[in-house]
Structure formats: C-alpha cells, structure tokens
SELUM-419939 format. One record per residue: residue number from 1; x, y, z of N, C-alpha, C in turn. Coordinates in steps of 0.2 Angstrom, whole numbers. Atoms other than C-alpha are relative to their C-alpha. Layout:
N
NODE   i   n_u   n_v   n_w  ca_u  ca_v  ca_w   c_u   c_v   c_w
NODE NUM     X     Y     Z     X     Y     Z     X     Y     Z
...
//
This chain:
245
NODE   i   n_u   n_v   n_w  ca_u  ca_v  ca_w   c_u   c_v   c_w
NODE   1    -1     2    -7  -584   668   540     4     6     3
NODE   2    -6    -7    -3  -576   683   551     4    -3     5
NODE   3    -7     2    -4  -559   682   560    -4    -2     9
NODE   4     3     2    -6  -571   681   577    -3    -8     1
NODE   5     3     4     0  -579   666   571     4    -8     1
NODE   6    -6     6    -1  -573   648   576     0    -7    -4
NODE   7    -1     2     7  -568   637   563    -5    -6     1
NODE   8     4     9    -1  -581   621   560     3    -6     1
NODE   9    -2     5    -1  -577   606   568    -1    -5    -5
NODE  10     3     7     2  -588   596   559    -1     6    -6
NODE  11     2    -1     4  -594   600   543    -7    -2    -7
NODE  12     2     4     5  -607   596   528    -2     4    -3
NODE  13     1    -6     7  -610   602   509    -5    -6    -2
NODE  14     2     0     6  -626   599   499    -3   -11     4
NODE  15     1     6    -2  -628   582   510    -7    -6     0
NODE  16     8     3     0  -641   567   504     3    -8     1
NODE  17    -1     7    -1  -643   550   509    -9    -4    -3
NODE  18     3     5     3  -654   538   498     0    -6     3
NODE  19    -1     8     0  -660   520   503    -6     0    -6
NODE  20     4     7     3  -666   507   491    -1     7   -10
NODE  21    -1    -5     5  -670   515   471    -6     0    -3
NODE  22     7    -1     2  -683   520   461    -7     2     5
NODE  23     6     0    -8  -702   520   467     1    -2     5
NODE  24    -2     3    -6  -696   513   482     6     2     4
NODE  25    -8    -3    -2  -682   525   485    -2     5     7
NODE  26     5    -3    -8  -684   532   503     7     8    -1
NODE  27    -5    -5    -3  -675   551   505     1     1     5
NODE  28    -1    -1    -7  -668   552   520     1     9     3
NODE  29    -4    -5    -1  -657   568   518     0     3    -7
NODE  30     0    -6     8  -660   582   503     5     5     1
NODE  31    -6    -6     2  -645   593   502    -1     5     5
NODE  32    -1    -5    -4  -640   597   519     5     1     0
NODE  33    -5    -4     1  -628   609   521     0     4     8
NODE  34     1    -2    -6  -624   612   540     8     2     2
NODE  35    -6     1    -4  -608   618   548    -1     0     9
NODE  36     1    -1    -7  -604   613   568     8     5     2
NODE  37    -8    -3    -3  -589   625   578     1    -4     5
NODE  38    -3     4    -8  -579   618   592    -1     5     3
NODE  39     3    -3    -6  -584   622   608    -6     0     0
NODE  40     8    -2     0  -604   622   603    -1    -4     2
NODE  41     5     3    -1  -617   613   610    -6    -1    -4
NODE  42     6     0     6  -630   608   594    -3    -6     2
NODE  43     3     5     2  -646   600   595    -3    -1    -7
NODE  44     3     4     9  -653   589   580    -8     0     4
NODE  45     6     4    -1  -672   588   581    -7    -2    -6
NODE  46     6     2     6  -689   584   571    -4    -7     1
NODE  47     4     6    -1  -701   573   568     4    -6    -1
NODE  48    -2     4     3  -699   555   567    -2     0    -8
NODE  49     2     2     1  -694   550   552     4     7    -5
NODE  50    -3    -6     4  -686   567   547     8     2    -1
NODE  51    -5     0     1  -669   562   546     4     2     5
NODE  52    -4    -1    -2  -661   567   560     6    -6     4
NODE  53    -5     3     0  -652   551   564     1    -3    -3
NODE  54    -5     0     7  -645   548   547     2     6     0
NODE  55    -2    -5    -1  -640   563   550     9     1     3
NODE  56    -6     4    -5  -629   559   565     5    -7    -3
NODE  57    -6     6     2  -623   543   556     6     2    -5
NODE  58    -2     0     5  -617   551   543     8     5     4
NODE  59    -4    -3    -4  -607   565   552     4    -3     4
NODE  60    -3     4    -4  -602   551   563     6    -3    -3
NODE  61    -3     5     5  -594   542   546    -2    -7     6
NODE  62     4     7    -1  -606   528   554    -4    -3    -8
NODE  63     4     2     8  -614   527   536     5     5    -6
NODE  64    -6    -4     3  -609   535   520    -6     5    -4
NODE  65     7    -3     2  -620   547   512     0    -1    -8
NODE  66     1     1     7  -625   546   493     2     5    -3
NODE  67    -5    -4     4  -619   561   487     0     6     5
NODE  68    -1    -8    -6  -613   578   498     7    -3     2
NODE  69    -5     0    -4  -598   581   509     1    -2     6
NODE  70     1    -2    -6  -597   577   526    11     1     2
NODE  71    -8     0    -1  -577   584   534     0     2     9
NODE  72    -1     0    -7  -573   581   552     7     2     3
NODE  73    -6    -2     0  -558   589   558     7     1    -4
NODE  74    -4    -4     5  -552   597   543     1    -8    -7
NODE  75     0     6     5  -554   578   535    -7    -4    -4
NODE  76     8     2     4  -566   572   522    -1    -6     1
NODE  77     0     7    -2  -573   557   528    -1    -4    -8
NODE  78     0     5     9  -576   551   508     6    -2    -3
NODE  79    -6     1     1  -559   552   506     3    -8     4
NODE  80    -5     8    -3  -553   537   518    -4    -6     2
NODE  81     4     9     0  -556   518   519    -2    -1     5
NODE  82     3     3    -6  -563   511   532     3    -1     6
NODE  83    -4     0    -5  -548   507   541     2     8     2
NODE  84    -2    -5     1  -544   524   541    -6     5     4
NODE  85     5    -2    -2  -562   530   546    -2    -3     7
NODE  86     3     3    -9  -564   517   561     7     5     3
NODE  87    -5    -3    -3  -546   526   566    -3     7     3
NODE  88     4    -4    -3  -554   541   565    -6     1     7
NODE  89     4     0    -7  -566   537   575    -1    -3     7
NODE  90    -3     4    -9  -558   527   591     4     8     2
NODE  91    -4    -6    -4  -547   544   591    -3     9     0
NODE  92     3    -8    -1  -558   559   586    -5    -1     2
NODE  93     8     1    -2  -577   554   591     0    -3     6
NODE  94     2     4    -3  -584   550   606    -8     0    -2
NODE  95     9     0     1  -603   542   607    -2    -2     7
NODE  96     3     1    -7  -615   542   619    -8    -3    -1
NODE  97     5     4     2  -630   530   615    -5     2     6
NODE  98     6    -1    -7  -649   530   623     2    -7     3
NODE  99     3     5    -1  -648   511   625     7    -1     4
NODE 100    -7    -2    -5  -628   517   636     3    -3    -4
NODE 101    -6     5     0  -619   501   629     6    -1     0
NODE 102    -7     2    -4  -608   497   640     1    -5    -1
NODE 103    -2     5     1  -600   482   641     0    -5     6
NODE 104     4     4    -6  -609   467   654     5     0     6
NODE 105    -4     1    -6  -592   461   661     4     4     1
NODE 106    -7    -3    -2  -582   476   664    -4     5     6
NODE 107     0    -5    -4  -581   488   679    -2     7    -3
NODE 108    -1    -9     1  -586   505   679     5     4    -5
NODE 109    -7    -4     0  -568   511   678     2    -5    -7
NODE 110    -2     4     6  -564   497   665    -6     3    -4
NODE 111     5    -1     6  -579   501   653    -1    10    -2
NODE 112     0    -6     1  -573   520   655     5     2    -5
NODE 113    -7    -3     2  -555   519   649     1    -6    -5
NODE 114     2     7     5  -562   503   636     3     4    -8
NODE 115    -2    -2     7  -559   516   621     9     0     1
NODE 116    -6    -1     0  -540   521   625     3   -11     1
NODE 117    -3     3    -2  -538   502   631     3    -6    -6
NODE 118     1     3     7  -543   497   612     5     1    -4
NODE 119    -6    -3     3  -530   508   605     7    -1     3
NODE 120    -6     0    -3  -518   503   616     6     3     5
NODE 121    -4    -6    -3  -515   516   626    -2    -1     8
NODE 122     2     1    -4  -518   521   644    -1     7     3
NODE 123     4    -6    -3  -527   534   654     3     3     2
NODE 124    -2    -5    -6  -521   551   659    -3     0     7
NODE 125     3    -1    -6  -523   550   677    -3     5     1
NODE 126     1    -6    -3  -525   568   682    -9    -1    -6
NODE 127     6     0     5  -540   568   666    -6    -6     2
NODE 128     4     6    -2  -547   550   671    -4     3     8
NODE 129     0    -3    -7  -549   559   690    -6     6    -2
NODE 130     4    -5     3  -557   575   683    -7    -3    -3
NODE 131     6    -1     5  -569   567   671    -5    -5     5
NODE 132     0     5    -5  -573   553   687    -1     3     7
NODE 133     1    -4    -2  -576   568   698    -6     5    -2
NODE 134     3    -3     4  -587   577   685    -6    -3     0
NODE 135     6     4     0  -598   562   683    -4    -6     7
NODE 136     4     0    -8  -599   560   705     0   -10    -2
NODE 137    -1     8     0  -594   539   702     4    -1     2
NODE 138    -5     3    -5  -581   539   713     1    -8     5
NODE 139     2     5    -3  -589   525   723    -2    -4    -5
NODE 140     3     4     3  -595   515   709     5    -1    -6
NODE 141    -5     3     6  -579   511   700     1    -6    -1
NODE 142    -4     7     2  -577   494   703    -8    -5    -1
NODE 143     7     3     1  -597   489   699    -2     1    -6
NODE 144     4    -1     7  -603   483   683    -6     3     0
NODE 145     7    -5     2  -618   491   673    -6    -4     5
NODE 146     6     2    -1  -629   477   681    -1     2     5
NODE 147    -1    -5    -6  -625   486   697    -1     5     0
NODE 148     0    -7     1  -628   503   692    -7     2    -2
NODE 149     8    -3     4  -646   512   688     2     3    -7
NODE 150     0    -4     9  -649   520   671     4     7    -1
NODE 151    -4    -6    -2  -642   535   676     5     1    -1
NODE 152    -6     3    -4  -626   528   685     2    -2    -8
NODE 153    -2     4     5  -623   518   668     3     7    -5
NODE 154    -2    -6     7  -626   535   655     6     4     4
NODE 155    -9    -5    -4  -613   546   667     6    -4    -1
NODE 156    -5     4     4  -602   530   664     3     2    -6
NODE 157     2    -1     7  -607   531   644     5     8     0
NODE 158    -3    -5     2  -603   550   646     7    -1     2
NODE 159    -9    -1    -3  -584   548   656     4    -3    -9
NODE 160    -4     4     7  -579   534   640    -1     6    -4
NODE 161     1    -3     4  -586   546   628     5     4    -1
NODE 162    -5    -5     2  -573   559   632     6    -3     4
NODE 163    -5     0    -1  -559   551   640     6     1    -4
NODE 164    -5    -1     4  -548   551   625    -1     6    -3
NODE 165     0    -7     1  -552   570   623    -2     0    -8
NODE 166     1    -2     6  -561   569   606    -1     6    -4
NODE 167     2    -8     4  -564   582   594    -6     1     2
NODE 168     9     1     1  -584   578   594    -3    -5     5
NODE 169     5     6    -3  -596   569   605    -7     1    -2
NODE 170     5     2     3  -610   562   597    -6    -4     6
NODE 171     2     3    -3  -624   559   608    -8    -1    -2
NODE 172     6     2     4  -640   551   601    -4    -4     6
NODE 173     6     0    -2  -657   553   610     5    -2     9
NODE 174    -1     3    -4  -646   551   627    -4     0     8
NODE 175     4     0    -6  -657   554   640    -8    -3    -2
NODE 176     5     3     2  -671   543   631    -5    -8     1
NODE 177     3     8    -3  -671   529   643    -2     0     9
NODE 178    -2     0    -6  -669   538   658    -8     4     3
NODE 179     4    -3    -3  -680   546   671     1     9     2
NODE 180    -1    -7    -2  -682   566   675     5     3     2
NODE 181    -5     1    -4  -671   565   688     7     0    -4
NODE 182    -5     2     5  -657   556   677     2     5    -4
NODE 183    -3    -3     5  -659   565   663     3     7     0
NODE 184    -4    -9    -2  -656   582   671     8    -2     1
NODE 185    -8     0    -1  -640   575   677     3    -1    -5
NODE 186    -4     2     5  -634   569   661    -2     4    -5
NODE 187     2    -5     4  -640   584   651     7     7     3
NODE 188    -5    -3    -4  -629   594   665     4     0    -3
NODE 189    -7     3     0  -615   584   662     3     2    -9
NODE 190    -1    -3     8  -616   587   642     1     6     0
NODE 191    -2   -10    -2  -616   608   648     3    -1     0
NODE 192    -6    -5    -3  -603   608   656     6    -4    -4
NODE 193    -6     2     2  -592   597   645     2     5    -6
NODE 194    -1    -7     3  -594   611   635     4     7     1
NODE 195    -4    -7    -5  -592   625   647     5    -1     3
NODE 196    -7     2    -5  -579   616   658     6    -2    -5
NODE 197    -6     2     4  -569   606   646    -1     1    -7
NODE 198     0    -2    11  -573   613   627     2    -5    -4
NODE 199     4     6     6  -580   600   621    -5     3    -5
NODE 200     3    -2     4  -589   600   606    -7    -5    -2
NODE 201     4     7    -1  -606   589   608    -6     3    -7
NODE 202     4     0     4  -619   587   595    -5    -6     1
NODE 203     6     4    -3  -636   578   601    -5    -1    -3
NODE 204     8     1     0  -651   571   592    -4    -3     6
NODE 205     7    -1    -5  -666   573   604    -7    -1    -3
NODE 206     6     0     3  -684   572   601    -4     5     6
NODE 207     5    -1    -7  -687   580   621     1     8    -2
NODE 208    -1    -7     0  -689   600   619     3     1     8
NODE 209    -6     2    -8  -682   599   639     6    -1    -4
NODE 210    -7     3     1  -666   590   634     2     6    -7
NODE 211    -2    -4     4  -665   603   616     1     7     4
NODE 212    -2    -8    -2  -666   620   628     6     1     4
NODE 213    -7    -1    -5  -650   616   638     6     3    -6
NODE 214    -3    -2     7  -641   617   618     3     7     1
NODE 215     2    -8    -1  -634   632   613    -3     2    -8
NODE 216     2    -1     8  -640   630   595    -6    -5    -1
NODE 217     5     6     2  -656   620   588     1     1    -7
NODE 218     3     3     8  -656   611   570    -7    -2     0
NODE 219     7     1     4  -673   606   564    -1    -2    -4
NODE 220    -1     1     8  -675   595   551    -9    -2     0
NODE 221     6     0     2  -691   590   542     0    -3    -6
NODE 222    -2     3     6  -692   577   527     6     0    -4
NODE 223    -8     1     4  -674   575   525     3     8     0
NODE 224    -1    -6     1  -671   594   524    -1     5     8
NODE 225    -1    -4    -7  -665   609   538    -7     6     0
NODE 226     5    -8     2  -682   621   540     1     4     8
NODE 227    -1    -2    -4  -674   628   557     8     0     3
NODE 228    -4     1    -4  -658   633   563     3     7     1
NODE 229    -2    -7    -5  -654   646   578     0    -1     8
NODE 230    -3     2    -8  -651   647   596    -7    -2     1
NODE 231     6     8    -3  -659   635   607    -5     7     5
NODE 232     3    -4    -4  -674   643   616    -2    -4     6
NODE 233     3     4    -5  -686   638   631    -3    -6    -2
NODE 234     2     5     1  -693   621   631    -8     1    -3
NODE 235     7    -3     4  -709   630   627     0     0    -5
NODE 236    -1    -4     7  -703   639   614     4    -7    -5
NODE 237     0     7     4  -696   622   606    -6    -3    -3
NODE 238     6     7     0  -712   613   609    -3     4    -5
NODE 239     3    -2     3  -721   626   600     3     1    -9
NODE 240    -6     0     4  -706   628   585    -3    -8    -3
NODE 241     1     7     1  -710   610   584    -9    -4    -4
NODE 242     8     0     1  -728   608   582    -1     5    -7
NODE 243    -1    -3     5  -724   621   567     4    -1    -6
NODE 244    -4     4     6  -714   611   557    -2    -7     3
NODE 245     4     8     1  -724   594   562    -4    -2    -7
//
C-alpha cells in the first residue's frame, strides 16, 4: 500500500461462507479477498445467486463466514461475541434496506434518531439539521412512514443510517422498490454522503444505473470476484455484466 493510499475501512482475507454439508453443500463465497477505503463509494454486483448479499452480511458481522477474515475498523469481527458485535454495529454501521424498515409507529424524526435513541444517546442538533436538510424532509418530520411515499420513507432510512456518524453504511439493493424518480434522489443522496460528509457506503445492486454513480464496482460470479475497478457507464456495466452472466 503507498503512503497516498487510504487505509481500508472494511476489510476481508481469503473469505468463504458454506450453507448446509456434503452433496448438498451450497458455496456461497470462495475465497474472497476484498479491501474497502474510507471515503469510497463501492458497488457489489452479479448475477443472482452469485453471492453478493452474503457478502454484505458477512462484512456487515450480520452472519459469520465459514472460514476467511472479515475486520471492520481495525477489528476482527471473528474475535467478538455477539454482544460485542451487535455493539459494533449500533455504533460503527449504518443499513439502508430495499424493503426501508422503518418503524409503523414512529415519526419521521423519531424513526431518524431510533439508532442513538437505542443507545441511549441523543442527536447532535447542528448534524440532525444538516443530515434533515441533505434529505429535503423538513416538512415531514412529524409524519409516519404510512404517510410518506417510497421515496420520502428511503431518505428517512438514509438520515437514520448516518445520524450516528458511522464508519460504513451498508446499503442493500436500496433503490429496489422505488420508482425512477426516487431512486435518482436516493442514489444522489448516497454521492454525496460520500462527497459532502465522507462517508464510506458500500451497496449491493443488481441496477447498472444505480452501480455507475459508485466509484468502484465489485463483480462477483459463483461466490468468487471476476471484476473489480472503477465504476463505468450504465452501458458499460450492462455490458460488463452480460460478460460475466
């Protein structure tokens, strides 16, 4: 690595995940070996089917892998309990789901500041403002999700996701429920949390659109990486893709 380069956020060595054993052993993940830096923007993409959200779980320390490394801000996630790993993860992750879930009975503004409210903590004003500015829902703070379009909901999903200034935000197929429109907003919003507040996002997609705003594309292919370098045109994905299908 050269002194210019920026240290990996996230990390994984040699990384495999196994369900079930014998003839009926499914490989998910064949010895991947991925570093992410802080401050990037990385898509995951590939066929169904080709690991990339067992991917995400695992880097997430949502699952455990079967054997390989995965280390998330300088910590091996193999190394701690459970308790120790959900810790991790209320205070260094955020997630960004297709399916948003938020939470039916809370406000906007309540279901933003939900992760800090768990730990006990409470919202930097000046940051709550900014990031409530960023995702243009000034007026719809005090209106639950059943109140809010798909849209309105995932810009919610994104505010919660980075309120507590995570290391990593994990955002999985996030614009995969939304319309055109939407999802340009909410692909924006994951640019610029990048470029505005250097954050560090990592996204599985299936959409070559949603993979070219990136600045990096992954490629997986039967559990294994057969592609990774800077994110191109939606063409140039689509095509990329159809070459590793």
């Amino acid at each position: 690595m050269t002194a210019t380069s920026p240290a990996p956020i996230v990390s994984t060595a040699e990384l495999h995940r196994q369900y079930g054993e014998g003839e009926a052993a499914v490989h998910a993940l064949r010895g991947v070996t991925l570093t992410f830096p802080a401050g990037e923007f990385t898509a995951i993409m590939g066929p169904s089917g080709s690991g990339k959200s067992t991917l995400m779980h695992l880097l997430a320390g949502l699952d455990r892998p079967t054997s390989g490394s995965v280390v998330v801000g300088g910590q091996e996630l193999a190394n701690l309990d459970d308790k120790k790993l959900t810790t991790l993860r209320r205070d260094k992750l955020g997630f960004v789901f297709q399916a948003f879930n938020l939470v039916p009975v809370l406000t906007a503004r309540e279901n933003i500041t939900l992760p800090l409210t768990l730990a006990g903590g409470k919202a930097d004003d000046a940051w709550f403002d900014t990031l409530v500015e960023a995702v243009g829902l000034r007026d719809r703070l005090t209106h639950r999700p059943a109140e809010l379009s798909g849209g309105q909901q995932q810009r919610v999903a994104i505010a919660r996701a980075m309120i507590a200034r995570p290391d990593v935000v994990f955002a999985d197929e996030p614009t995969g429920n939304l319309d055109s429109q939407s999802a340009s907003e909410v692909l924006g919003l994951l640019r610029r949390a990048v470029d505005d507040f250097g954050q560090t996002v990592i996204m599985v997609t299936h959409d070559p659109g949603a993979a070219a705003v990136a600045d990096r594309v992954v490629m997986l292919r039967d559990g294994g990486v057969v592609h990774d370098g800077a994110s191109e045109t939606a063409e140039g994905l689509l095509d990329l893709m159809k070459q590793v299908a």
